[in-house]
OpenMM code with the backbone's topology and positions (N, CA, C; nanometers):
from openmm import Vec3, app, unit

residues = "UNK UNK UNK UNK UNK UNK UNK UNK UNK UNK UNK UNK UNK UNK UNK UNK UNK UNK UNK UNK UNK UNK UNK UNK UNK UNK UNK UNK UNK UNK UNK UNK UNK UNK UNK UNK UNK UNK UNK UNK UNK UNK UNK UNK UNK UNK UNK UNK UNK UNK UNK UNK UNK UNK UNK UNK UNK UNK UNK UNK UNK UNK UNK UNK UNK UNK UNK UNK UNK UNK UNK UNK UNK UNK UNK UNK UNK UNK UNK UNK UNK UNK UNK UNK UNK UNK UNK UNK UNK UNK UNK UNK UNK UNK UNK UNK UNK UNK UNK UNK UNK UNK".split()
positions = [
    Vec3(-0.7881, 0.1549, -1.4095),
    Vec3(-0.7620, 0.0901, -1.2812),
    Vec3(-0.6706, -0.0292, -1.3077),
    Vec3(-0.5827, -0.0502, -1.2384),
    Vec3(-0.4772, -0.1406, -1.2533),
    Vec3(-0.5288, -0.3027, -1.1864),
    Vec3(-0.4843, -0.3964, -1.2704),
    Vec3(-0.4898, -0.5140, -1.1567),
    Vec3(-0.4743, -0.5216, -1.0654),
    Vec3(-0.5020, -0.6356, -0.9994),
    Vec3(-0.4678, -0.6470, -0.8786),
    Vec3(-0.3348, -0.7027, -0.8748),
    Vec3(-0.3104, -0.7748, -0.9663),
    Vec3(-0.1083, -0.8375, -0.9768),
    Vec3(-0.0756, -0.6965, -1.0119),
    Vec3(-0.0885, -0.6373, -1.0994),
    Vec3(0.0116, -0.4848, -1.1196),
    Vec3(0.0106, -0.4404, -0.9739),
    Vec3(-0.1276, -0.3706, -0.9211),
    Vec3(-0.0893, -0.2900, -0.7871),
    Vec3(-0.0211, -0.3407, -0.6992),
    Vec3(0.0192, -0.4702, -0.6862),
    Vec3(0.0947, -0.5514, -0.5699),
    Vec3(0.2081, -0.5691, -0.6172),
    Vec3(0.2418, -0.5495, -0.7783),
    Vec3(0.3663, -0.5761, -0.8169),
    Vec3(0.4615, -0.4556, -0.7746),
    Vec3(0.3421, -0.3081, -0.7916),
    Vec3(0.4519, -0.1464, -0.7460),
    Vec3(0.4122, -0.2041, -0.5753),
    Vec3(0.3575, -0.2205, -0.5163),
    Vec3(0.3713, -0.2188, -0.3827),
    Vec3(0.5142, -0.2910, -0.3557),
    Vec3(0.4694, -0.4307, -0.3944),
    Vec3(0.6195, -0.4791, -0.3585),
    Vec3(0.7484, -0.4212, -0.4217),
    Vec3(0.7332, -0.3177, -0.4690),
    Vec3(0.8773, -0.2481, -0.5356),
    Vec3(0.9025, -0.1294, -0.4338),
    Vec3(0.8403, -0.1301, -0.3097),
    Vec3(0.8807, -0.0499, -0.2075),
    Vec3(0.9568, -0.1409, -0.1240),
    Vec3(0.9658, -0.2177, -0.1108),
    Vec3(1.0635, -0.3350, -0.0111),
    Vec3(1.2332, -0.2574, -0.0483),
    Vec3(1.2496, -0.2211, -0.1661),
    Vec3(1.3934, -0.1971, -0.2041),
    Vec3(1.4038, -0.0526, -0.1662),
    Vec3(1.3091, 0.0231, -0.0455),
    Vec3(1.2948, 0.1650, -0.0334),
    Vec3(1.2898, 0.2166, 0.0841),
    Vec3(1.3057, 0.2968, 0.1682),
    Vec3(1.2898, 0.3409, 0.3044),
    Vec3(1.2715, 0.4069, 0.3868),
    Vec3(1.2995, 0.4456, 0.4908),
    Vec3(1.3244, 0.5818, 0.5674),
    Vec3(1.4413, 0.6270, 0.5817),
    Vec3(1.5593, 0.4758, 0.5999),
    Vec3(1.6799, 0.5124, 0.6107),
    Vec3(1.7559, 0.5631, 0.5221),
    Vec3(1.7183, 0.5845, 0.3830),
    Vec3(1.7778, 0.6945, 0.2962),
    Vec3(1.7526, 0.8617, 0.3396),
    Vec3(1.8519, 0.8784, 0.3514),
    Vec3(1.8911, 1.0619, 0.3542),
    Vec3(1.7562, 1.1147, 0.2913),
    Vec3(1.6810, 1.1540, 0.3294),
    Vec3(1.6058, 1.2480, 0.2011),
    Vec3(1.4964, 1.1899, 0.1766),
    Vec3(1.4624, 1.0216, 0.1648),
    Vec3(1.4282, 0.9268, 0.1364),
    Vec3(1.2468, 0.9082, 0.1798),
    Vec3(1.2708, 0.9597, 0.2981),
    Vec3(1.1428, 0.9011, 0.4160),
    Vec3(0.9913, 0.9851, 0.3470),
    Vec3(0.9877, 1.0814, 0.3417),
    Vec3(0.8429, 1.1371, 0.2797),
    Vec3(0.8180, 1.0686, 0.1485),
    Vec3(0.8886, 1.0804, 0.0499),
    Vec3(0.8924, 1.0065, -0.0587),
    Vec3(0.8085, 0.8730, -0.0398),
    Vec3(0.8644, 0.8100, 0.0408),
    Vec3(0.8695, 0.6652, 0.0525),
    Vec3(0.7096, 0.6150, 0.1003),
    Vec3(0.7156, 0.6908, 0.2615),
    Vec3(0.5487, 0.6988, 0.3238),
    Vec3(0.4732, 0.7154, 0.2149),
    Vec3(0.4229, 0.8176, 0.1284),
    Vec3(0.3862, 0.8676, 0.0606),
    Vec3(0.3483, 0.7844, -0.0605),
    Vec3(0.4371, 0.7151, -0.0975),
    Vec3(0.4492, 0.5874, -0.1908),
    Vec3(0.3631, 0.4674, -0.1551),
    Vec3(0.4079, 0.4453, -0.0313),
    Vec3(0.2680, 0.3525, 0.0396),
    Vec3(0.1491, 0.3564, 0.0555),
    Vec3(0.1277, 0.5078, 0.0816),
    Vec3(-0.0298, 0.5499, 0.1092),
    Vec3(-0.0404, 0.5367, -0.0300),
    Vec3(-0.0362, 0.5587, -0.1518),
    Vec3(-0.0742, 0.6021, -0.2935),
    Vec3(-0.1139, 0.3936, -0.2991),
    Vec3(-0.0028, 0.3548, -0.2964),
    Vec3(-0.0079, 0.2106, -0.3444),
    Vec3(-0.1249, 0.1242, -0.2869),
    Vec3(-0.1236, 0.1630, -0.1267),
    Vec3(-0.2188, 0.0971, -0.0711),
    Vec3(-0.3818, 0.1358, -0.1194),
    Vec3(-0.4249, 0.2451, -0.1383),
    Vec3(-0.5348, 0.3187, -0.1857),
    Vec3(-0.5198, 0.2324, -0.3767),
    Vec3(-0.4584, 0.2325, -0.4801),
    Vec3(-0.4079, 0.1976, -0.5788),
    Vec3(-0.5039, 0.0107, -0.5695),
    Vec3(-0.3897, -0.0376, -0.4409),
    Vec3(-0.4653, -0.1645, -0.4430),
    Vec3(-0.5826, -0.2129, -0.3617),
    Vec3(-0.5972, -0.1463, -0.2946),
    Vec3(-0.7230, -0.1162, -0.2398),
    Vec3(-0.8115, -0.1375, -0.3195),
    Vec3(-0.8452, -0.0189, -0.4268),
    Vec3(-0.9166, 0.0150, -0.4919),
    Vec3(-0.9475, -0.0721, -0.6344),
    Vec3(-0.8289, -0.1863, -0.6539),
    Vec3(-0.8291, -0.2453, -0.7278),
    Vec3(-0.8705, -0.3850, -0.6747),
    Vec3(-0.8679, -0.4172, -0.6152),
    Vec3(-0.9001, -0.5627, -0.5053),
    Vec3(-1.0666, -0.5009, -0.4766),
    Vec3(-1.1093, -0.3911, -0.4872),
    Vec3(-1.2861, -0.4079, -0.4359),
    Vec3(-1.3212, -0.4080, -0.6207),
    Vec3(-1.2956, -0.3720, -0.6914),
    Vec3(-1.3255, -0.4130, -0.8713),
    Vec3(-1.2917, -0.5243, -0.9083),
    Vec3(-1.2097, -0.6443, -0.8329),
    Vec3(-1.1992, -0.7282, -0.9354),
    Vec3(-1.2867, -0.8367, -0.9594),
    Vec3(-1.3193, -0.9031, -1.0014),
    Vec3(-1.3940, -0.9707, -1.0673),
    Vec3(-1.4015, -1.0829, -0.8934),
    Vec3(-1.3180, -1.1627, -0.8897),
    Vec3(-1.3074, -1.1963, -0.7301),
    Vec3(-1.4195, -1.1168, -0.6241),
    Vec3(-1.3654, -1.0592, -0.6608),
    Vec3(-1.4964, -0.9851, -0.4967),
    Vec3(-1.4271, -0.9469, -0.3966),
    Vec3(-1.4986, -0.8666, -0.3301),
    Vec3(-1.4346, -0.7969, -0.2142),
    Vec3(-1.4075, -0.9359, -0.1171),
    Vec3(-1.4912, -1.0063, -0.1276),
    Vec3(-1.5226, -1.1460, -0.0341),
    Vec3(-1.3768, -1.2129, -0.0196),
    Vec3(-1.3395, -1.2026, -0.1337),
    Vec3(-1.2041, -1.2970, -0.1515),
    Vec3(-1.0580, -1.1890, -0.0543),
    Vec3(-1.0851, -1.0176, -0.0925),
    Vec3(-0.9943, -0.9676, -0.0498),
    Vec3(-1.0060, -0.9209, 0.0686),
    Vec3(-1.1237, -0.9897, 0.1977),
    Vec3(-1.1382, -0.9020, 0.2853),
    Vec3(-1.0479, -0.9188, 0.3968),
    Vec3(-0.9573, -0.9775, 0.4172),
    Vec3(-0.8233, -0.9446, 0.4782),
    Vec3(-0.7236, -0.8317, 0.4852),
    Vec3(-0.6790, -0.8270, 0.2965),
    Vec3(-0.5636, -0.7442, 0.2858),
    Vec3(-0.6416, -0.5996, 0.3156),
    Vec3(-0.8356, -0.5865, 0.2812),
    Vec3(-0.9374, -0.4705, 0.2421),
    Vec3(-0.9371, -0.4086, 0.3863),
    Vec3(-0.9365, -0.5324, 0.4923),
    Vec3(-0.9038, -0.4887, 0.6413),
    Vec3(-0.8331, -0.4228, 0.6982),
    Vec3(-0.6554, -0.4838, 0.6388),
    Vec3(-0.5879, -0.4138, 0.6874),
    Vec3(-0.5726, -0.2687, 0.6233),
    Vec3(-0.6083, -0.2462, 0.5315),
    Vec3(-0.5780, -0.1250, 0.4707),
    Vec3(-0.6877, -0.0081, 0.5554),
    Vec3(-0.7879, -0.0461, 0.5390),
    Vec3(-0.9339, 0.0089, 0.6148),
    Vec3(-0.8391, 0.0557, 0.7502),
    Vec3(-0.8167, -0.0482, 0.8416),
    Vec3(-0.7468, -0.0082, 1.0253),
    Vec3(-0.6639, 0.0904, 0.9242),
    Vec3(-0.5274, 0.0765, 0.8489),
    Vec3(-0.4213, 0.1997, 0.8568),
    Vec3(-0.4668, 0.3466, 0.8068),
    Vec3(-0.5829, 0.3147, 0.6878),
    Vec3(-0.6616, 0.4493, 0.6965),
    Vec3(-0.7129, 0.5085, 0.7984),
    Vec3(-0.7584, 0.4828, 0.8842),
    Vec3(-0.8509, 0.4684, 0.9840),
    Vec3(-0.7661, 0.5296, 1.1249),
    Vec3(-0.6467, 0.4367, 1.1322),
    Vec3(-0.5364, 0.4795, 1.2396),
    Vec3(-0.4843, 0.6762, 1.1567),
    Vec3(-0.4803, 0.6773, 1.0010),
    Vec3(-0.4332, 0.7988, 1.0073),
    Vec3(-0.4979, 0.8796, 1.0287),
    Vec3(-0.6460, 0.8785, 1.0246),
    Vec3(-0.7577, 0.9913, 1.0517),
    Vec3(-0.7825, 1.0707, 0.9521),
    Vec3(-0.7642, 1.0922, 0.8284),
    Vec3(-0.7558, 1.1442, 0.6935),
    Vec3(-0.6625, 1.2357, 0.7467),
    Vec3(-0.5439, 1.2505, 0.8137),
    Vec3(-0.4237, 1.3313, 0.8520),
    Vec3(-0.3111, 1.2663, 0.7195),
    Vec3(-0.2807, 1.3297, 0.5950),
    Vec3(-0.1659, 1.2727, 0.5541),
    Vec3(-0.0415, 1.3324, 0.5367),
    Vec3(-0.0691, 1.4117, 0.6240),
    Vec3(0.0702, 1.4952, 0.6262),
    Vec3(0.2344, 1.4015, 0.6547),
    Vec3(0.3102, 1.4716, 0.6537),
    Vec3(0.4530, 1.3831, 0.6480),
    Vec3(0.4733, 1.3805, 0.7834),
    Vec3(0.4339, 1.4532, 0.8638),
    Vec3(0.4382, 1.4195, 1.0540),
    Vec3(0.3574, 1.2880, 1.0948),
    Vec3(0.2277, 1.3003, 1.0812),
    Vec3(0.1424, 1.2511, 1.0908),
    Vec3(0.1657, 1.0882, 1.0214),
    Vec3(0.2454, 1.0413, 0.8887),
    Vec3(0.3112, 0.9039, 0.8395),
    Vec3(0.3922, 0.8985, 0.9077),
    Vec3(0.4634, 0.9758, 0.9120),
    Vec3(0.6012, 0.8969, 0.9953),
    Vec3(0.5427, 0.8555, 1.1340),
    Vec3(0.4550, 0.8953, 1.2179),
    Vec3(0.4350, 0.8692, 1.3049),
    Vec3(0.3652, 0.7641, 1.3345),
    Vec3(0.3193, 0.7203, 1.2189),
    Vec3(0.2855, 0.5856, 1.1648),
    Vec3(0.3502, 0.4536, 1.1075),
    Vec3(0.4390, 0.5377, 1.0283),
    Vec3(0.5641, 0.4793, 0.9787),
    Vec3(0.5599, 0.3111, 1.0157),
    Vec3(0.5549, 0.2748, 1.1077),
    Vec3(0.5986, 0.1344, 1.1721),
    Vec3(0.4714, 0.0626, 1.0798),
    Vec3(0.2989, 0.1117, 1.1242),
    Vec3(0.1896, 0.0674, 1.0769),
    Vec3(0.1816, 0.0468, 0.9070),
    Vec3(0.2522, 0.1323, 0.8656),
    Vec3(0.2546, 0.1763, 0.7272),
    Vec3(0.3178, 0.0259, 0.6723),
    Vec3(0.4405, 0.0134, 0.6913),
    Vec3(0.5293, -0.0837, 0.6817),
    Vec3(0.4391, -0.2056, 0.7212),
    Vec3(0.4240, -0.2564, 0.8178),
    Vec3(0.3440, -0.3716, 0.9094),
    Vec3(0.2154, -0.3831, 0.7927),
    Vec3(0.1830, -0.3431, 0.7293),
    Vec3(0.0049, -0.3119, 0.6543),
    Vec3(0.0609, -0.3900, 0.5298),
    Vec3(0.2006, -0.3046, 0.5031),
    Vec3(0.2604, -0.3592, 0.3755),
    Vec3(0.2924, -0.5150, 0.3975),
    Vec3(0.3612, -0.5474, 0.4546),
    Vec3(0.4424, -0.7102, 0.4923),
    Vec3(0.3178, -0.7815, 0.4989),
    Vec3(0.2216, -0.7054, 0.5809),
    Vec3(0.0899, -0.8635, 0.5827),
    Vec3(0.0649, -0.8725, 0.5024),
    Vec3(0.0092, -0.7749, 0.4049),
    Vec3(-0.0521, -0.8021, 0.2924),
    Vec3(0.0577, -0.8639, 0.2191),
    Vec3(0.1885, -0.8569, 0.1698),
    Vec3(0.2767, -0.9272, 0.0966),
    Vec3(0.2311, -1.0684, 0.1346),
    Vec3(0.2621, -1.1422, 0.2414),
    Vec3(0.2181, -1.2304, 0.3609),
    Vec3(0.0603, -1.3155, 0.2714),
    Vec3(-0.0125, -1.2317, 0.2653),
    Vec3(-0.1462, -1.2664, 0.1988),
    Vec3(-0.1480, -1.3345, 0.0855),
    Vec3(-0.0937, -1.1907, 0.0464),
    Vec3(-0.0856, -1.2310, -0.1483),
    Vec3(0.0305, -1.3582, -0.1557),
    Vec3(0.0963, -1.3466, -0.1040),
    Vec3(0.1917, -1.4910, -0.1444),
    Vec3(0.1870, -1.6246, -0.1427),
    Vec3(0.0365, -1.6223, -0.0719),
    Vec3(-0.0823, -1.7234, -0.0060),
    Vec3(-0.1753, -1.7524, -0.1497),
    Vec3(-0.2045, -1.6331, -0.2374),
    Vec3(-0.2637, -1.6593, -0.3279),
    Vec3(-0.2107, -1.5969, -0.4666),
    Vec3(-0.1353, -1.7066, -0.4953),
    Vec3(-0.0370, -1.6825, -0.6197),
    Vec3(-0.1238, -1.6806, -0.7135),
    Vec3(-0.2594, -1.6867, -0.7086),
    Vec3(-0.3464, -1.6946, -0.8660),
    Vec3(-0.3633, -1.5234, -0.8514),
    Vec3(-0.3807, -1.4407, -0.7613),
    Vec3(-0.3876, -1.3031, -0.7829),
    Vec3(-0.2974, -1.2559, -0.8030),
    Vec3(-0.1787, -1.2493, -0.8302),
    Vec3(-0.0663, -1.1922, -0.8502),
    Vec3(0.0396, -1.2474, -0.9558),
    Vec3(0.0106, -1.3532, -1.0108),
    Vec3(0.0743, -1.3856, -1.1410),
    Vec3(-0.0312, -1.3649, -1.2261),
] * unit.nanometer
topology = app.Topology()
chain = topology.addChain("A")
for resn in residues:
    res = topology.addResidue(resn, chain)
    for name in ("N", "CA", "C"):
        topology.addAtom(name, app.Element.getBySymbol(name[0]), res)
């Protein structure tokens, strides 16, 4: 299981990634759901406590929750906006607490 600075370090390496590449968009969704589940899953193990992460643990919980265990590539994109929005807060969060991520 990865840190919690590693999993936020590949999350934030989707900022340089998109829909608007040709070809690009499943890839990309797809990349988010993995990352978010990734740090998810690493933020309820860390030594911190869920207590500390129950913001970013929130938002991830609603975008699971909004997909319905649907992860098909119709079904993200149609999300697409939420996907993105889930990502930025939590960036938003973590940048709030530079001791988890350095």
């Amino acid at each position: 299981m990865p840190e919690v600075r590693d999993a936020f370090a590949v999350l934030q390496a989707t900022y340089n990634d998109s829909c608007g590449t040709p070809g690009n968009c499943q890839y990309f969704l797809n990349r988010l759901l993995t990352n978010f589940d990734d740090l998810g899953n690493s933020m309820k193990v860390s030594p911190k406590g869920t207590a500390h992460f129950r913001q970013p643990l929130a938002w991830i919980r609603h975008m699971q929750n909004a997909l319905g265990g649907d992860f098909t590539f119709d079904n993200l994109h149609k999300h697409q906006s939420l996907l993105v929005t889930t990502r930025d807060k939590i960036n938003t969060w973590m940048q709030s607490y530079p001791d988890d991520y350095r």
